[in-house]
C-alpha positions as CSV (number, residue, x, y, z in Angstrom):
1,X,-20.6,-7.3,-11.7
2,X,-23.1,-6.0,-9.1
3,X,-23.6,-2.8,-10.1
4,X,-24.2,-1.7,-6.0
5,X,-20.5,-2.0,-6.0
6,X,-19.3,-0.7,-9.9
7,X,-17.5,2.3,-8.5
8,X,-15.1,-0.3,-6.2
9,X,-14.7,-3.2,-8.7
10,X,-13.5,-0.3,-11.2
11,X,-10.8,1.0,-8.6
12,X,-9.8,-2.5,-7.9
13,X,-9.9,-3.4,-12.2
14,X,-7.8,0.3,-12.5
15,X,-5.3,-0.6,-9.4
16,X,-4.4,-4.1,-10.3
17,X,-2.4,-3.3,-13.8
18,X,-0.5,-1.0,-10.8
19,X,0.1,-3.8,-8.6
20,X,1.6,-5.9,-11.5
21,X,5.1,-6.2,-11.8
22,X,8.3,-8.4,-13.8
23,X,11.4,-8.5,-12.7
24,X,13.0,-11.0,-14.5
25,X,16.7,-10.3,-13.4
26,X,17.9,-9.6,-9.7
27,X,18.0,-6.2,-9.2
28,X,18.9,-4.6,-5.6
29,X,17.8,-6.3,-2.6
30,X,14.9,-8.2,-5.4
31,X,14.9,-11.7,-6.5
32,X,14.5,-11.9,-9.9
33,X,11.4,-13.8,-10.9
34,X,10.6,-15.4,-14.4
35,X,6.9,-14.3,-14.9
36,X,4.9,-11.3,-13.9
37,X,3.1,-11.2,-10.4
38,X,0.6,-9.2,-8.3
39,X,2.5,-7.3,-5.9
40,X,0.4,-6.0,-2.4
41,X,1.2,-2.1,-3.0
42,X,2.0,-0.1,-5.9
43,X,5.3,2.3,-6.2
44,X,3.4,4.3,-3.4
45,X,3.5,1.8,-1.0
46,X,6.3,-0.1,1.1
47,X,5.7,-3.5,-0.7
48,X,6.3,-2.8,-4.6
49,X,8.6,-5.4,-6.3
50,X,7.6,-7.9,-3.9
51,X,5.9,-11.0,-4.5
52,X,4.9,-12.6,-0.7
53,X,3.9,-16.2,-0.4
54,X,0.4,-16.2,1.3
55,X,-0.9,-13.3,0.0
56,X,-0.4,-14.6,-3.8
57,X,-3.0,-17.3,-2.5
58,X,-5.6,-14.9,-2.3
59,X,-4.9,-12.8,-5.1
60,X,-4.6,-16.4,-7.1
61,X,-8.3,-17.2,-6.5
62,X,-9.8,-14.1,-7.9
63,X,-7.0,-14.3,-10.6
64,X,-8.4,-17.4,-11.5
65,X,-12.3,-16.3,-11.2
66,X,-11.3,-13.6,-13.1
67,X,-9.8,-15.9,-16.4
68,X,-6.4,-14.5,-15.4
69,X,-4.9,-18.4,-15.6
70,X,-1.6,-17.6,-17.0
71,X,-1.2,-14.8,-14.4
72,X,-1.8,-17.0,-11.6
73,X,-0.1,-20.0,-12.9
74,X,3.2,-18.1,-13.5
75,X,2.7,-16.6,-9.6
76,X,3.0,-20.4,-8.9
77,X,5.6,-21.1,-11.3
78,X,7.6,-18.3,-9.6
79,X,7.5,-20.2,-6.5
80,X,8.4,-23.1,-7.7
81,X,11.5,-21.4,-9.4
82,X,12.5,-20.0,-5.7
83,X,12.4,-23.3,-4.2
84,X,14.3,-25.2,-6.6
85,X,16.7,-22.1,-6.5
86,X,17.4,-21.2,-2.8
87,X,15.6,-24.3,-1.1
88,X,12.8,-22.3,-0.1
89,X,9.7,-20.6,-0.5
90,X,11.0,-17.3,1.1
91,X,8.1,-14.9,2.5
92,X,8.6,-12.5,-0.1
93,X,11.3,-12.3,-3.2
94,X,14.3,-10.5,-1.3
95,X,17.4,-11.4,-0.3
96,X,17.3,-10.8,3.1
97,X,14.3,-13.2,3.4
98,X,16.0,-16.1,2.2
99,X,16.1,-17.3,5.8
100,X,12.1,-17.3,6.5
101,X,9.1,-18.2,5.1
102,X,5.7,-17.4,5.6
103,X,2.1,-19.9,6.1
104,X,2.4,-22.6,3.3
105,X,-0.1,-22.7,0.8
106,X,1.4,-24.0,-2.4
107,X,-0.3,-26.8,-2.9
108,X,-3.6,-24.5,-2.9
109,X,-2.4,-22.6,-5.0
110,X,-1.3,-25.7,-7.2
111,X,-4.9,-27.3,-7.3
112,X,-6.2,-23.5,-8.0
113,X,-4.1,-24.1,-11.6
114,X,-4.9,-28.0,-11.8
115,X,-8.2,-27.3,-11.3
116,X,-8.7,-25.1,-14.9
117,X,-5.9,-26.5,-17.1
118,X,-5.7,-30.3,-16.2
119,X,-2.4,-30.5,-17.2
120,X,-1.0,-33.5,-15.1
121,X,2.6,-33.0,-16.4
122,X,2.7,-29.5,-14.5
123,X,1.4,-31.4,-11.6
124,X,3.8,-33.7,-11.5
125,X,6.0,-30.9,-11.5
126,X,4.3,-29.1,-8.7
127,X,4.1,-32.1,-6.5
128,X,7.7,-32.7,-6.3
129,X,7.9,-29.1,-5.0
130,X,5.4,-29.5,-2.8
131,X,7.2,-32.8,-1.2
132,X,10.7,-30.4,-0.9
133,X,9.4,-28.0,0.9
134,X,7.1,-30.1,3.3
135,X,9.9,-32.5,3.7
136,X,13.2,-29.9,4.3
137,X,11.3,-27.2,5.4
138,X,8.4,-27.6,7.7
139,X,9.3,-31.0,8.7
140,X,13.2,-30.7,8.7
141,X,15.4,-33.2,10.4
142,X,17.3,-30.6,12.2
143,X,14.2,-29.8,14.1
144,X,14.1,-26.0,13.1
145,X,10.3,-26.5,12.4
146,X,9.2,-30.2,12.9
147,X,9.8,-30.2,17.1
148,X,7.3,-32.0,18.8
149,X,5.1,-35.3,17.9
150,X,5.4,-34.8,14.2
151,X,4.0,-31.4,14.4
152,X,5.6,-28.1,13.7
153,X,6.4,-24.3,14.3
154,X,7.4,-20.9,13.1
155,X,11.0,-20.6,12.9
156,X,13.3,-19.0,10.8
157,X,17.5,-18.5,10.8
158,X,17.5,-16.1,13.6
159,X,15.6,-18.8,16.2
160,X,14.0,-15.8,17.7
161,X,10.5,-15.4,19.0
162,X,10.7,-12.2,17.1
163,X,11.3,-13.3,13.9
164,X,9.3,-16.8,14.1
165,X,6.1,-14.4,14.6
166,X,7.4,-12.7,11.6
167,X,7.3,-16.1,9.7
168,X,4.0,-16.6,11.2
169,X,2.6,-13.8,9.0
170,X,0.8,-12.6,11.9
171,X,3.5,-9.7,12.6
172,X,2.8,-8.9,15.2
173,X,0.4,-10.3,17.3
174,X,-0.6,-11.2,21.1
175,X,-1.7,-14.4,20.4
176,X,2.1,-16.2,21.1
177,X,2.8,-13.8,24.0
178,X,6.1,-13.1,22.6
179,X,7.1,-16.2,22.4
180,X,6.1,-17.8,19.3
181,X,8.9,-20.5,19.5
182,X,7.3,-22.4,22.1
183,X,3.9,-22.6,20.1
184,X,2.5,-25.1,17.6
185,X,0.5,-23.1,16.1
186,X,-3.2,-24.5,14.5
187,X,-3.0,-22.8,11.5
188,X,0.0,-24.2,10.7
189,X,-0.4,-27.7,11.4
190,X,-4.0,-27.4,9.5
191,X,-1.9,-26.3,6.6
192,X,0.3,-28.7,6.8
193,X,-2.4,-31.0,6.7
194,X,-3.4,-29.8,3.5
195,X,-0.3,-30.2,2.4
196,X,-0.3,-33.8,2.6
197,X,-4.5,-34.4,1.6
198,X,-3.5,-32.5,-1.2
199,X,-0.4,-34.6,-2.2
200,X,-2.4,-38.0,-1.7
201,X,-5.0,-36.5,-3.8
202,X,-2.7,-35.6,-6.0
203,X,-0.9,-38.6,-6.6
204,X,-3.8,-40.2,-7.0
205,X,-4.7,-38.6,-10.1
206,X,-1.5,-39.4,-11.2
207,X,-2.0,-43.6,-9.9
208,X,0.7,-43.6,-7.6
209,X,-0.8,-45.5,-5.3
210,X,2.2,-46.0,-2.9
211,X,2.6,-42.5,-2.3
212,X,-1.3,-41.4,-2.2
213,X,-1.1,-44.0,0.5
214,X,2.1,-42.3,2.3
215,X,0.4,-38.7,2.3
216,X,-3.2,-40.4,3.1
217,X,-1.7,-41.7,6.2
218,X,0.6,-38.8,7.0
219,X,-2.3,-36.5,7.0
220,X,-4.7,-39.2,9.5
221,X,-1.9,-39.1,11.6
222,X,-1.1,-35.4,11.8
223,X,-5.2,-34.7,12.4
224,X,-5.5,-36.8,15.5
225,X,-2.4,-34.9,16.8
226,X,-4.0,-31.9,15.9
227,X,-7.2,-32.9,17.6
228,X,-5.4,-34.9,20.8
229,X,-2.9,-31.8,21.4
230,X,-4.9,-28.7,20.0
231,X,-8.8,-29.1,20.4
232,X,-10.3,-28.6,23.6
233,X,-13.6,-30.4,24.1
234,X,-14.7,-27.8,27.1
235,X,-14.4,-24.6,25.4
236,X,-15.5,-25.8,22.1
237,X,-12.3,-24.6,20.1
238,X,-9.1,-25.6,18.9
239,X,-6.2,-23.7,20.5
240,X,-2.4,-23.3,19.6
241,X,-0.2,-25.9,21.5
242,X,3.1,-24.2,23.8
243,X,4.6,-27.4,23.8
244,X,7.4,-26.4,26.4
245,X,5.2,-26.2,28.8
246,X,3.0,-28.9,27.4
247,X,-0.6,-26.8,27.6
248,X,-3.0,-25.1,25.5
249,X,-2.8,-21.8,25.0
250,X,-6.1,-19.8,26.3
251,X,-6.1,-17.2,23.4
252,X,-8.7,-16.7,21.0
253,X,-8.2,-16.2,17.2
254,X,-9.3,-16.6,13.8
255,X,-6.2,-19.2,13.6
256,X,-8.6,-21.4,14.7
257,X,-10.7,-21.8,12.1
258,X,-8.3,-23.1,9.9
259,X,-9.6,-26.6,10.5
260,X,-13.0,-25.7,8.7
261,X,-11.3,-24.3,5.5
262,X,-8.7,-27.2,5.5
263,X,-11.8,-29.9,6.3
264,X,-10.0,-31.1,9.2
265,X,-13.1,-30.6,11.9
266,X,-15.7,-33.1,12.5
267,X,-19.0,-31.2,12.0
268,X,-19.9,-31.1,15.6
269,X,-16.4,-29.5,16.2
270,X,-17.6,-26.9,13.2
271,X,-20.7,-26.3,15.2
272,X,-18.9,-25.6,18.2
273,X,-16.4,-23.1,16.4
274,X,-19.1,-21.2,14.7
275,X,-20.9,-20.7,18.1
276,X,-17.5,-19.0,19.2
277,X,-18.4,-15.9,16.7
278,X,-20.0,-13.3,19.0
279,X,-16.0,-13.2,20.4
280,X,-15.0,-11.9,16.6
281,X,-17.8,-10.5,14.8
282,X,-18.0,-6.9,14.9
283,X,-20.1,-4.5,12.7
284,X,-17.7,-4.6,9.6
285,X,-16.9,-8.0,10.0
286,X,-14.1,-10.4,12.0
287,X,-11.8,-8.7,14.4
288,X,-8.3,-11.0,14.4
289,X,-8.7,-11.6,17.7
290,X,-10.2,-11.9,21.0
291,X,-10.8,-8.5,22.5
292,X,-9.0,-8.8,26.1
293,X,-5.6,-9.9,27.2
294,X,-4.0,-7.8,24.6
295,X,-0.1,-6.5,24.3
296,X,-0.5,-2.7,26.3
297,X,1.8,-1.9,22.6
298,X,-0.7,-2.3,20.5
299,X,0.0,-4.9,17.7
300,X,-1.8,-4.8,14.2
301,X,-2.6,-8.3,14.1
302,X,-5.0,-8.1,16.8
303,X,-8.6,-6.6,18.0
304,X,-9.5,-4.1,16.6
305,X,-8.1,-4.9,12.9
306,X,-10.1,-7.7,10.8
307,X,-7.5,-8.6,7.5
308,X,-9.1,-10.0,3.9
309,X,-7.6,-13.0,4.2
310,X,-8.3,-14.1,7.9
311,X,-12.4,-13.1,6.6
312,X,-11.6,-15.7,3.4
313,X,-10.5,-18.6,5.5
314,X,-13.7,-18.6,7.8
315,X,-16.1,-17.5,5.4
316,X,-14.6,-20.7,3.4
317,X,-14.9,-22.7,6.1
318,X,-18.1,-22.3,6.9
319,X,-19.4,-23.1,3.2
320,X,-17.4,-26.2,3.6
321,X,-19.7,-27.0,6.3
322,X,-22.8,-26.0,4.9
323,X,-23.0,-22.5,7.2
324,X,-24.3,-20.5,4.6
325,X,-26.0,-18.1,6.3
326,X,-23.4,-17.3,8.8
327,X,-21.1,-16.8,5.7
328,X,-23.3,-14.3,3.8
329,X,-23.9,-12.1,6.9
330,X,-20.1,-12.2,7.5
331,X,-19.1,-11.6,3.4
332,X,-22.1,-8.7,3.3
333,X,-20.4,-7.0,6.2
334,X,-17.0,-7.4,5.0
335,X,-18.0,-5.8,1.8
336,X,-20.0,-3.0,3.1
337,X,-17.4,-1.9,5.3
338,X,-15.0,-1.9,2.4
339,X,-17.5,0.0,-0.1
340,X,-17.9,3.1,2.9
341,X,-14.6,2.8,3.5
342,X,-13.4,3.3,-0.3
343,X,-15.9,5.8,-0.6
344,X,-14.6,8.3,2.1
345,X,-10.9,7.4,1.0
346,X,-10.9,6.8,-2.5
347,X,-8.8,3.7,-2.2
348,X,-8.7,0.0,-0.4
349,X,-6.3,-1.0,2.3
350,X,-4.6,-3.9,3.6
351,X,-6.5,-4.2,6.9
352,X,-9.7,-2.3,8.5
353,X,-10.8,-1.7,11.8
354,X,-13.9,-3.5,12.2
355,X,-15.2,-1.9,15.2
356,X,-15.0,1.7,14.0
357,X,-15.7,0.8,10.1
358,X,-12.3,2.8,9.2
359,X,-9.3,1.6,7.7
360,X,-6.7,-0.7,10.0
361,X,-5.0,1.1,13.1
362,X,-1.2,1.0,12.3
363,X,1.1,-1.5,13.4
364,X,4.8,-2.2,12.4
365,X,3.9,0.2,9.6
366,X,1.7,2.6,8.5
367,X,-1.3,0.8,6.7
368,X,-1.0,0.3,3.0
369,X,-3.4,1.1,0.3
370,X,-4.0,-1.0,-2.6
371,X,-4.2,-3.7,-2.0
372,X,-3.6,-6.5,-3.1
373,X,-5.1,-9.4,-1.2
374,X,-8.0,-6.7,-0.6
375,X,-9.0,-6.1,-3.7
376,X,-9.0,-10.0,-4.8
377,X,-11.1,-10.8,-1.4
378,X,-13.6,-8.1,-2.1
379,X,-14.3,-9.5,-6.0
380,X,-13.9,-12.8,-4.4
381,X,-16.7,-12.7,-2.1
382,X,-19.1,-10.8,-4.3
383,X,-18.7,-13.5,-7.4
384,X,-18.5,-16.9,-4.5
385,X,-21.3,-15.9,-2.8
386,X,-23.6,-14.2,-5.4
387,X,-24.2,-11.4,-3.4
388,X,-26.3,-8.8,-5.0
């Protein structure tokens, strides 16, 4: 490892036997999983115990860099044993999150696994999980999630803005303006569209050509929604859809590069999105949002606070579309911030301010340290982008 950044990469080595729990049996208000998982926080923090469903996909690719297979892969298998359990892939393993999920990336996380052990049986597996959840969660029947044009929302069992938002992982945020039922959001729906690319790809490799053909065409269709609802040629930018009123949103966020990381943009719509960056970047990277039209509360998801995983998802994106520059620049002052930060506070945290160079202004909660997500982002970056 670089040895400009020996001192954090030893924290992060040190911290992440902390962050590693098994709880095999229910115990309290815990789910009992069958395999050991990276938790965000350690006994110190608010989230020890808990396994949460998108931050495992970021911890999963440095688990994986790192030859951690079996780690990750029982992460996945833990998921899998949730679904098949409850009907769900809850937001975190608790019981009173049985009734909400968070942004769906199993089927990254799946291909992470595929990718090193090319085991096809596991797949199969997998993809039948996979086609559950898209098909009785996200794209229900009842219309809890699936509501308008084959697209869909946050919702959870409450049917509150509130909690939606919550689902959204983005808790809490000015981007739906408290009203996150009436939104389709991008990221989702470009998630979703992974969901099914991935499950054509993957049935595919295992030559069922009737289904790669029923996901293939699911996923065309679901893009030129995307684009015919969500992208607006004018501004250069895809937006999140309020289809109660039938009109974009006007609000700017990092939810809008989701198209580059799931390949869903042309490349002149990549262009266009990457010359929206002077809106985001700030001196220790991506703020979440736009700076103006904010909540007078101020909510953590938002301007000033940049997250590791929202910094992932458009530095990905950009090396999907050949923006390598753009993507050092932003990975070099990701990392710098995070290397002055740990070296006034002897630790890493779960969100920084990226204006200031400090660690996140507090939200719903106080700001945890750690952390997970942050710690497999920061080794991430360093080893994806060789940066020296």
């Amino acid at each position: 490892m670089k040895k400009k950044y020996k001192n954090c990469i030893d924290y992060i080595e040190n911290n992440e036997k902390e962050l590693t729990f098994h709880l095999p049996k229910d115990e309290g208000i815990h789910l009992g999983l069958p395999n050991p998982f990276i938790a965000p926080s350690s006994s110190e923090g608010i989230f020890e115990n808990d396994q949460f469903y998108w931050d495992s996909y970021f911890i999963i690719l440095e688990l994986i860099e790192s030859g951690k297979v079996d780690l990750a892969k029982g992460m996945v298998d833990n998921f899998a044993y949730l679904c098949k359990r409850f009907g769900i892939i809850p937001s975190r393993n608790r019981y009173y999150n049985l009734g909400i999920s968070q942004p769906p990336f199993f089927t990254s996380m799946v291909f992470e696994i595929f990718n090193k052990t090319k085991d096809k049986k596991w797949l199969q597996e997998m993809a039948k999980v996979a086609e559950y959840e898209l098909k009785n969660y996200w794209m229900d029947r009842k219309k809890v999630h699936k509501v308008y044009k084959g697209l869909s929302r946050y919702c959870d069992y409450w049917y509150t803005h509130l909690t939606a938002e919550h689902e959204s992982g983005w808790d809490m945020t000015s981007r739906f303006n408290e009203k996150s039922l009436d939104f389709l959001p991008i990221d989702l729906n470009c998630l979703l569209f992974k969901y099914e690319s991935d499950l054509s790809t993957i049935y595919k490799l295992l030559k069922n050509k009737s289904k790669e053909k029923y996901y293939f065409d699911k996923a065309k269709k679901r893009k030129e929604t995307i684009n015919k609802l969500m992208w607006n040629e004018k501004e250069g930018f895809f937006f999140d859809y309020n289809y109660q009123n039938k009109e974009q949103s006007k609000f700017y966020s990092l939810a809008s590069f989701y198209p580059l990381w799931a390949k869903l943009a042309t490349k002149e719509q990549a262009k266009k999105i990457k010359d929206k960056l002077s809106i985001f970047e700030c001196k220790g990277g991506l703020a979440n949002t736009q700076k103006e039209g904010l909540s007078k509360i101020f909510k953590q998801w938002d301007y000033p606070n940049g997250w590791p995983n929202q910094q992932w998802i458009v530095i990905k994106g950009f090396l999907n579309y050949g923006f390598k520059k753009d993507a050092e620049r932003l990975s070099k002052k990701w990392l710098e911030m995070n290397k002055k930060v740990f070296e006034k506070t002897e630790t890493f945290w779960e969100k920084y301010n990226v204006v200031t160079v400090d660690r996140g202004k507090d939200g719903r909660y106080p700001t945890q340290k750690g952390f997970g997500w942050t710690n497999a982002i920061f080794k991430k970056l360093i080893n994806e982008l060789n940066i020296k």
